[in-house]
FIMAR-510904 format. One record per residue (C-alpha): residue number from 1; residue in three letters; y, z, x. Coordinates in steps of 0.1 Angstrom, whole numbers, plus 5000, padded with zeros to 4 digits. Layout:
<atoms>
<atom k="NUM" r="ALA" py="Y" pz="Z" px="X"/>
...
</atoms>
This chain:
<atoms>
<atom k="1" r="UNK" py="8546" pz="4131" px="8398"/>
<atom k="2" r="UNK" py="8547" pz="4142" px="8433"/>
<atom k="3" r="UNK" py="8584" pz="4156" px="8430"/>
<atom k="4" r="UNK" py="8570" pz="4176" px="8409"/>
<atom k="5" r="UNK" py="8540" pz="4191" px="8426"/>
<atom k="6" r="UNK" py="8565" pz="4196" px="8454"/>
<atom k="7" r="UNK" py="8582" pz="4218" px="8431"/>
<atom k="8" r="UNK" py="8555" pz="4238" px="8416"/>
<atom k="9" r="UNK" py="8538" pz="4246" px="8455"/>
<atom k="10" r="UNK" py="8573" pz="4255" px="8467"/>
<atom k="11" r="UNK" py="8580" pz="4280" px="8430"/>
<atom k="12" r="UNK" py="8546" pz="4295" px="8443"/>
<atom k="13" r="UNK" py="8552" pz="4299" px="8479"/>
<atom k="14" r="UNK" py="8583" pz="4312" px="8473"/>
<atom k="15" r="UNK" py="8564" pz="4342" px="8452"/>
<atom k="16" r="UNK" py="8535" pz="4345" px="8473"/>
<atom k="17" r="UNK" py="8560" pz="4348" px="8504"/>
<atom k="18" r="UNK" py="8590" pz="4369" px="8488"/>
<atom k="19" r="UNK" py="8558" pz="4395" px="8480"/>
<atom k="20" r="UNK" py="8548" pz="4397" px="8516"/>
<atom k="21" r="UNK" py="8580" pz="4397" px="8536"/>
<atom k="22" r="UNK" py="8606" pz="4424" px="8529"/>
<atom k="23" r="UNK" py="8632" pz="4402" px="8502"/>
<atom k="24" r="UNK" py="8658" pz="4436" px="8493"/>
<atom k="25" r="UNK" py="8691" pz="4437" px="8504"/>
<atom k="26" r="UNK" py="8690" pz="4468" px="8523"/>
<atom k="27" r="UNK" py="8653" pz="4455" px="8534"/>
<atom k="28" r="UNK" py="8665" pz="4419" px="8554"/>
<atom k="29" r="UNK" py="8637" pz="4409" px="8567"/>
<atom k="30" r="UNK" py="8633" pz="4385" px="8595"/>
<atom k="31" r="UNK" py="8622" pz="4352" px="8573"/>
<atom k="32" r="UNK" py="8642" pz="4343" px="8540"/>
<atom k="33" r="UNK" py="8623" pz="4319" px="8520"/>
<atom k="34" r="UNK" py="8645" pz="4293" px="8498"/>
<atom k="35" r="UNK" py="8618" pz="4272" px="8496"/>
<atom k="36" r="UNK" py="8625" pz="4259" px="8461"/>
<atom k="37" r="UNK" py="8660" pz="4255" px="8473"/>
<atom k="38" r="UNK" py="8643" pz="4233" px="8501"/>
<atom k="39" r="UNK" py="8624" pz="4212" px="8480"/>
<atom k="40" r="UNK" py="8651" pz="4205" px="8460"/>
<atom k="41" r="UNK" py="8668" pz="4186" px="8485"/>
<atom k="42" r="UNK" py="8637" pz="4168" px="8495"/>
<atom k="43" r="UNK" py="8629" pz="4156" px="8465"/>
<atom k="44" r="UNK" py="8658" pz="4132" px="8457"/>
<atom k="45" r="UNK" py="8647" pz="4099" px="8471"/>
<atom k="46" r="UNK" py="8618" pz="4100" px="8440"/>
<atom k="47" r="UNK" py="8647" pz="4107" px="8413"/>
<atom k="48" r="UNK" py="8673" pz="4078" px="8429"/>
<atom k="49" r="UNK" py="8671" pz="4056" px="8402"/>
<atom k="50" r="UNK" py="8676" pz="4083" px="8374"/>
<atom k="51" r="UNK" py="8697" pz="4110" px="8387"/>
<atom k="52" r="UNK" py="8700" pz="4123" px="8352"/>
<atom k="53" r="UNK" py="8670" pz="4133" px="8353"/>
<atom k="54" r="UNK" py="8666" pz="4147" px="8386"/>
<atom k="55" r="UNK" py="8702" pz="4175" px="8375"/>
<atom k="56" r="UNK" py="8684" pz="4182" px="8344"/>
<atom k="57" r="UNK" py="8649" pz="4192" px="8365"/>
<atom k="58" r="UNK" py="8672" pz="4211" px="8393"/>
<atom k="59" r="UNK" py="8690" pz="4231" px="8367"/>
<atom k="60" r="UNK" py="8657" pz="4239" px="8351"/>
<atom k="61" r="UNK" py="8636" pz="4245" px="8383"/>
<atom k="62" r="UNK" py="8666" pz="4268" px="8389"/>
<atom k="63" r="UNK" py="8665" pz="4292" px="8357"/>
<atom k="64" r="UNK" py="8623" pz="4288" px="8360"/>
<atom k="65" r="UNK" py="8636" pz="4306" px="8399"/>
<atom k="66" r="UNK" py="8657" pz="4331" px="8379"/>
<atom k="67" r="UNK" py="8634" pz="4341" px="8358"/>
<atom k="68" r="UNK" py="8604" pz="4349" px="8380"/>
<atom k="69" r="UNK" py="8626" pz="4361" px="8411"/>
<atom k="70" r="UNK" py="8664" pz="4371" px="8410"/>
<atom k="71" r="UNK" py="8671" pz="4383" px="8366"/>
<atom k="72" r="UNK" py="8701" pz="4364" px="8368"/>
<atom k="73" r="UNK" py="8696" pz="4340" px="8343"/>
<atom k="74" r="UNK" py="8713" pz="4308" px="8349"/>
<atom k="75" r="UNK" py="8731" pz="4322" px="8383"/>
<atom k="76" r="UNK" py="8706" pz="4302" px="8402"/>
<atom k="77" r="UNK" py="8701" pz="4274" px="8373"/>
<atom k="78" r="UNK" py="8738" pz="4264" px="8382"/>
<atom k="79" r="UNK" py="8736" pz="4268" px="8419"/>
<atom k="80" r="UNK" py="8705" pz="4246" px="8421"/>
<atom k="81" r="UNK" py="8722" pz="4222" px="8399"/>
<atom k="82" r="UNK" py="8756" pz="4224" px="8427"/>
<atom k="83" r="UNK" py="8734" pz="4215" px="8457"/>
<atom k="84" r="UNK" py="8714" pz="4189" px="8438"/>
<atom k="85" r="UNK" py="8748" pz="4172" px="8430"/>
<atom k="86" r="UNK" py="8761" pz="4178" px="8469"/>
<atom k="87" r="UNK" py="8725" pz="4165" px="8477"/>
<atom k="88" r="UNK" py="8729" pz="4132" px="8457"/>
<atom k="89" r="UNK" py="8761" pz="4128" px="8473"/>
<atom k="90" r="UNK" py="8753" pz="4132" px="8506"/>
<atom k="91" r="UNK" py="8716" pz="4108" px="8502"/>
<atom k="92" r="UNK" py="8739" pz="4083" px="8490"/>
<atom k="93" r="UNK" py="8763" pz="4080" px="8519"/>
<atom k="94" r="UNK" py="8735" pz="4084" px="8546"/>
<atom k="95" r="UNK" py="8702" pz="4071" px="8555"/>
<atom k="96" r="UNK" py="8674" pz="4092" px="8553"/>
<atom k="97" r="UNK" py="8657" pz="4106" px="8587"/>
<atom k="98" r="UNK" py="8642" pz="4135" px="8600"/>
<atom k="99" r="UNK" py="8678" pz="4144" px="8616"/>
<atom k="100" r="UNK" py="8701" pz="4138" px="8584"/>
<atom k="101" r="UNK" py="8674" pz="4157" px="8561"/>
<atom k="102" r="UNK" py="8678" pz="4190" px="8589"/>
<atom k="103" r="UNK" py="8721" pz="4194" px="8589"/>
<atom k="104" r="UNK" py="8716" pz="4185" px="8551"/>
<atom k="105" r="UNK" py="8690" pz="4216" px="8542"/>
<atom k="106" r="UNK" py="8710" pz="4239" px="8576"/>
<atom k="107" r="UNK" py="8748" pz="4228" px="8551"/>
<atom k="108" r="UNK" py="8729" pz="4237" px="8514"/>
<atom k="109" r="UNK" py="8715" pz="4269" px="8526"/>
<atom k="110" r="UNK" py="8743" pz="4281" px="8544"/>
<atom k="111" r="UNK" py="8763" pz="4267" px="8510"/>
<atom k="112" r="UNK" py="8732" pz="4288" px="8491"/>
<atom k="113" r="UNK" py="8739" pz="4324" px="8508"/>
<atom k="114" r="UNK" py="8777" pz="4322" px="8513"/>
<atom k="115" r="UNK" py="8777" pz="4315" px="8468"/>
<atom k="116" r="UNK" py="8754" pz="4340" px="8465"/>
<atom k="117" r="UNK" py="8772" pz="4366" px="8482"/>
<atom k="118" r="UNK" py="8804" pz="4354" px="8473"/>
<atom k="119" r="UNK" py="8791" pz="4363" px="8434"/>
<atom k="120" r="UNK" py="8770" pz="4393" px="8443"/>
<atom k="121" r="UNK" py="8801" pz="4409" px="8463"/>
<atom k="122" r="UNK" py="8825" pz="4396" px="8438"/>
<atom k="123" r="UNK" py="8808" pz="4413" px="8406"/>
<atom k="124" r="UNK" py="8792" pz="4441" px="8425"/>
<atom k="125" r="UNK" py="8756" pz="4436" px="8418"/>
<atom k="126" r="UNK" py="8746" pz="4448" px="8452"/>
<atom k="127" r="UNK" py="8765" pz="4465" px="8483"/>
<atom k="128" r="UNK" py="8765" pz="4434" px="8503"/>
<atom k="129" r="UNK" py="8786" pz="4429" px="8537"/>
<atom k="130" r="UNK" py="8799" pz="4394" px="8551"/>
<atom k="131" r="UNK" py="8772" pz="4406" px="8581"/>
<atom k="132" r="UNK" py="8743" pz="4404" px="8557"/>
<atom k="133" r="UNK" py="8752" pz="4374" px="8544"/>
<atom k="134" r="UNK" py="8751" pz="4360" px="8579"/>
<atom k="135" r="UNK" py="8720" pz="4380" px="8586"/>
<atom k="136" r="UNK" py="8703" pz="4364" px="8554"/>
<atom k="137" r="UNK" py="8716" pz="4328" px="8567"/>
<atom k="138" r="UNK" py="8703" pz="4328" px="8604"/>
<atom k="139" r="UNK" py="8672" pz="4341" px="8591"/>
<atom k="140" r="UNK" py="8662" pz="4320" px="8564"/>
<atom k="141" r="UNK" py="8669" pz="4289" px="8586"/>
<atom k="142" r="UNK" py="8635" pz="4291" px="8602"/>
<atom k="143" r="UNK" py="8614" pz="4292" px="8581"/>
<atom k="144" r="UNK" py="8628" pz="4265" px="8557"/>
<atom k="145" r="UNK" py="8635" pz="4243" px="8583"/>
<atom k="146" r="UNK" py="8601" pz="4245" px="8592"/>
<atom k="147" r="UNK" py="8591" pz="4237" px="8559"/>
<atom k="148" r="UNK" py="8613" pz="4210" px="8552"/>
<atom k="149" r="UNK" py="8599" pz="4192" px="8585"/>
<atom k="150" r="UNK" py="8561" pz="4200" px="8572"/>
<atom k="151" r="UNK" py="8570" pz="4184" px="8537"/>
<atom k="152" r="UNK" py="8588" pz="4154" px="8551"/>
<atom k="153" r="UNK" py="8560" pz="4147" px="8573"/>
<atom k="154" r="UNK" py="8536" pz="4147" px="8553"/>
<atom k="155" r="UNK" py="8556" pz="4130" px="8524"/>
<atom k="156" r="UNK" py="8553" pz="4098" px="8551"/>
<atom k="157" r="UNK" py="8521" pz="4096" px="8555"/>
<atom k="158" r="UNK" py="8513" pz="4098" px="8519"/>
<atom k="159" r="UNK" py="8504" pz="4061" px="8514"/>
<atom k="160" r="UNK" py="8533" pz="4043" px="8494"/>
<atom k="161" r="UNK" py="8510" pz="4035" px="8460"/>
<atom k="162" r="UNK" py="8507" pz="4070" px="8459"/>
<atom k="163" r="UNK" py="8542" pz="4080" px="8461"/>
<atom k="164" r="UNK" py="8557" pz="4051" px="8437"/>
<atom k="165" r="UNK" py="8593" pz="4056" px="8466"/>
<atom k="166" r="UNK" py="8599" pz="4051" px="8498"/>
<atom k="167" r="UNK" py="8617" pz="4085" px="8512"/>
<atom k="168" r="UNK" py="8633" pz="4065" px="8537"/>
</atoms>
């Protein structure tokens, strides 16, 4: 249940923060939010026991992302769907700590940006350069670091009977 509030609170922030920070191409603006991206990754440990499950809610939390912010349906369903398989992957061969859970979310967004320019330059949606692809990866670090760190902590102080997993 929490997983999915996660979710919901990160779809939301993402809106409320893409409206108030400059989000266009030819617009970077200093903060990139991919929190939904973020969460995504965080919200693993509570789906370990049926990963099924926690693909089939990536892939959908992904076209839900589509939908409301980029139009390109399913570009974004799959992409979720690719880190939360590299995610699984990479929670399975190491523990989970503050440290781990950083490089993790620094590899999937830097993964994130360099797909989605990769297809946006390869299909000419939008004039984009390799420089504003790692313009939009420096400066969406920040911010979702940030919020990965404010989501982990307070994921572990949530008392365990609430949470049904340990994260850890």
């Amino acid at each position: 249940m929490i997983s999915y509030i996660i979710l919901g609170i990160s779809l939301l922030l993402d809106g409320i923060l893409t409206n108030f920070l400059p989000y266009l191409v030819n617009d970077l603006s200093l903060f990139t939010p991919l929190l939904t991206l973020v969460s995504i990754i965080i919200i693993y440990p509570f789906f370990r026991k049926d990963e099924m499950k926690y693909f089939i809610v990536s892939f959908l939390v992904g076209v839900i992302y589509d939908l409301f912010y980029t139009n390109l349906i399913f570009f974004n369903g799959v992409l979720f769907f690719t880190i939360a398989y590299i995610s699984s992957r990479i929670t399975k061969n190491m523990t989970r700590n503050t440290l781990n859970l950083l490089l993790e979310t620094i590899g999937m967004i830097i993964l994130y940006e360099a797909l989605t320019g990769l297809v946006l330059f390869t299909y000419h949606v939008v004039p984009i350069t390799v420089y504003k692809v790692w313009y939009k990866i420096i400066h969406s670090l920040l911010l979702n670091v940030i919020y990965v760190e404010i989501v982990y902590w307070i994921l572990k102080i949530i008392p365990k009977k609430y949470k049904k997993i340990s994260i850890n």
